[in-house]
N, C-alpha and C positions, 0 to 999 in steps of 0.2 A: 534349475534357475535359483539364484540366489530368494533367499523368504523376503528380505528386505529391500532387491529391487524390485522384486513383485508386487509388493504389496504399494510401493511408491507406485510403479508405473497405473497398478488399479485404482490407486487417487487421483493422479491427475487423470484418469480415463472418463471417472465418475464424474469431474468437473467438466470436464470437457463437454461431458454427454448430456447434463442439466441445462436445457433451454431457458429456463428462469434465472437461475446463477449468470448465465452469457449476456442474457438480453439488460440484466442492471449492471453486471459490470463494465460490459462493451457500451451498452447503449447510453448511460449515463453521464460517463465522459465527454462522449461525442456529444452526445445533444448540448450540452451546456455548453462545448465549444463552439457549438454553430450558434446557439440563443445568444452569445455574450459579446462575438466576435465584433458585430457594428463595422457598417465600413464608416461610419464619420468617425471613427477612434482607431480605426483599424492599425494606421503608419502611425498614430500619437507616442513618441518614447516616455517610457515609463520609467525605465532602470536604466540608467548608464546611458548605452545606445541602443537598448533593446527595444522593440516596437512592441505593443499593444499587440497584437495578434503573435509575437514570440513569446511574448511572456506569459501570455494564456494557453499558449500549447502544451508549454512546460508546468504552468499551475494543473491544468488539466490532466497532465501525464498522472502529477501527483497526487492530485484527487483519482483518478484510476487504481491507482498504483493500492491506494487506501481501501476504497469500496473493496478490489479485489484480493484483500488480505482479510479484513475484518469477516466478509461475507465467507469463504475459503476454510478462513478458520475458525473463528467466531462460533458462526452459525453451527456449521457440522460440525464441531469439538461437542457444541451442546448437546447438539441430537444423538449424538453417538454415546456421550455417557449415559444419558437419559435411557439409550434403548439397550445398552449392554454390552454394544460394540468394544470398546476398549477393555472391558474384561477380559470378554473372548479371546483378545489377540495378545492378553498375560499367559496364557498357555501354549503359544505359538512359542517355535526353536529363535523368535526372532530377541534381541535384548530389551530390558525397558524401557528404555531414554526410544528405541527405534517411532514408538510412535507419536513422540514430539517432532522426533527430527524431519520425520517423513509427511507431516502435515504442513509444518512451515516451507519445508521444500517445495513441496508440489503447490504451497500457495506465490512461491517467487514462480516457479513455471508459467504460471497464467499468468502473473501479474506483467512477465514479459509482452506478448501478444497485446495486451491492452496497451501499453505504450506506444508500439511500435505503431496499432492501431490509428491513436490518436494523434500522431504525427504525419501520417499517412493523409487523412480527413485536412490536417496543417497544411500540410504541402498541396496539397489537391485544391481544396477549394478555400484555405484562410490566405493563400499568399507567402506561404511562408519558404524562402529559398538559401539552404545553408549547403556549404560545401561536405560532398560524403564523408571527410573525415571527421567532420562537425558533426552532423549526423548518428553515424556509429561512434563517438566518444559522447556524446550528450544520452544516445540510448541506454549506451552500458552503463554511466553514472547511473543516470534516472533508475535504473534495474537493482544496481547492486546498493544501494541504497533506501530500497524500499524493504533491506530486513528486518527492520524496527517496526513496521507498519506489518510483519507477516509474524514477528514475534507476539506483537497488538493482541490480531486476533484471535491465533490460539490461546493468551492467557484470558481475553475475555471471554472463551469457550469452555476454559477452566474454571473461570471464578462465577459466572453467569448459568440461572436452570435454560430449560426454553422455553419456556414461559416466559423470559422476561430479556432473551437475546435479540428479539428483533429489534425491541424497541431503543436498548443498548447500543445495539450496534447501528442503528439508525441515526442515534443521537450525538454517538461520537463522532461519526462519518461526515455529518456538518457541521457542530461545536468543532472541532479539527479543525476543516478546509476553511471554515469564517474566518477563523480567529488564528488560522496558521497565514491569512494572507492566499489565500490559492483564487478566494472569488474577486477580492478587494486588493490592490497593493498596499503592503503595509505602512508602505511613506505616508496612505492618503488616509489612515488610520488617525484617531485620537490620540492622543500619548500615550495614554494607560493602557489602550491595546495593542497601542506597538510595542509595549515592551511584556506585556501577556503576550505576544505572537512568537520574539522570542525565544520564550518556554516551551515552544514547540516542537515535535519533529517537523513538522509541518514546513515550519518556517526552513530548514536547515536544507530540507530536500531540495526544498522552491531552487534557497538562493545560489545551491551547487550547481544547479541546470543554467540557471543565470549567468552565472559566472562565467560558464562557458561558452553561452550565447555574446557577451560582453566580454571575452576574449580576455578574463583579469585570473589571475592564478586562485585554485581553489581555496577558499579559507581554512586553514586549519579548526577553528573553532566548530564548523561547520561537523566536517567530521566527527569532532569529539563530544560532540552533540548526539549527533548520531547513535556511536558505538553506544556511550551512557544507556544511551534509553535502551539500546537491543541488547547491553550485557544486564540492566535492570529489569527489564521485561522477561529473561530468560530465567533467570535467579527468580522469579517470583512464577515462571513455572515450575521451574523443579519444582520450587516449595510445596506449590498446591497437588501438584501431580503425586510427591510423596507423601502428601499428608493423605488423598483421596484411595490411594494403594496402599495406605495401612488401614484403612476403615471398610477397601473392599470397596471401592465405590468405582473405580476408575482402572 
């Protein structure tokens, strides 16, 4: 067997198999979906012609989408240089870049299932009823655009000890989702935060799912929102990944 689909298919096994990783990245979605949903707001449009209870499934996806990158990566990137993991596997036939590549991967793997999840929880008991092709084009957005959020937390794996990732990744997970607009719509925002929302990936994920919920052509800015952060998030792991590979650290 190839070393490098091994070793991918043994990470996401690992996540898979962690009851505490599942229960906050599954459970966290979903519960805020049911706390938030309200049926006196439930039908209220928000966006366009989106309703109150669409627009929360898709901020929800994206908050999912977040917990399960930062935690994915974040977290174990830390623990792993902390205990020596990543050294050990500079000696494996596999190449160097293999063990970035195969951490942000196996963090979009999961981060699919959380989606799909929370749509699931939409449809079942928020009311939410879109045609399958709506459906399977809203999920794949919401999926393939959460790479900037799986790029996130491997560099904050990089740049953070563990000592001091939980509370990191804690902090970013809701500064993010407040301030990208995921709990609040950003219309009903102050000014100054709507346009700090903006600045966000946050914001750019929300309004792609949106868009296709309110049936309007995707934005271009949107994406190029996106790529920015995920080709700047990446460039600042190589960086750290080779500065910590010549000191022997990583």
């Amino acid at each position: 067997m190839n070393p490098l689909f091994a070793f991918g298919r043994f990470e996401v096994g690992r996540l898979l198999r962690s009851w505490k990783f599942l229960t906050i990245t599954v459970g966290f979605p979903v519960l805020f979906y049911l706390l938030f949903l309200g049926d006196h707001r439930a039908g209220e449009i928000v966006y366009g012609g989106v309703q109150w209870r669409e627009y929360l499934m898709v901020s929800m996806c994206s908050f999912g989408a977040l917990i399960t990158a930062l935690n994915a990566g974040g977290s174990r990137v830390a623990m792993e240089r902390a205990g020596g993991w990543a050294r050990q596997l500079r000696v494996t036939p596999m190449p160097a870049w293999s063990y970035v590549i195969v951490k942000i991967t196996a963090s979009m793997l999961v981060v699919l299932p959380v989606i799909l999840l929370v749509e699931l929880v939409a449809a079942a008991y928020g009311g939410v009823s879109l045609a399958p092709g709506t459906w399977v084009g809203l999920s794949a957005l919401l999926w393939i655009t959460a790479v900037p959020f799986a790029a996130l937390g491997v560099l904050v794996g990089f740049a953070v000890g563990t000592e001091a990732v939980f509370p990191v990744v804690t902090g970013l997970m809701f500064v993010l989702a407040y301030f990208g607009g995921l709990f609040t719509p950003v219309s009903r925002m102050p000014g100054a935060l709507q346009t700090a929302a903006r600045l966000l990936p946050n914001f750019h994920h929300l309004s792609l799912g949106l868009e296709v919920l309110d049936g309007h052509a995707l934005g271009a800015s949107h994406w190029l929102v996106l790529a920015g952060y995920t080709l700047g998030f990446a460039a600042l792991i190589v960086w750290r990944h080779r500065v910590e590979e010549a000191r022997g650290v990583a």
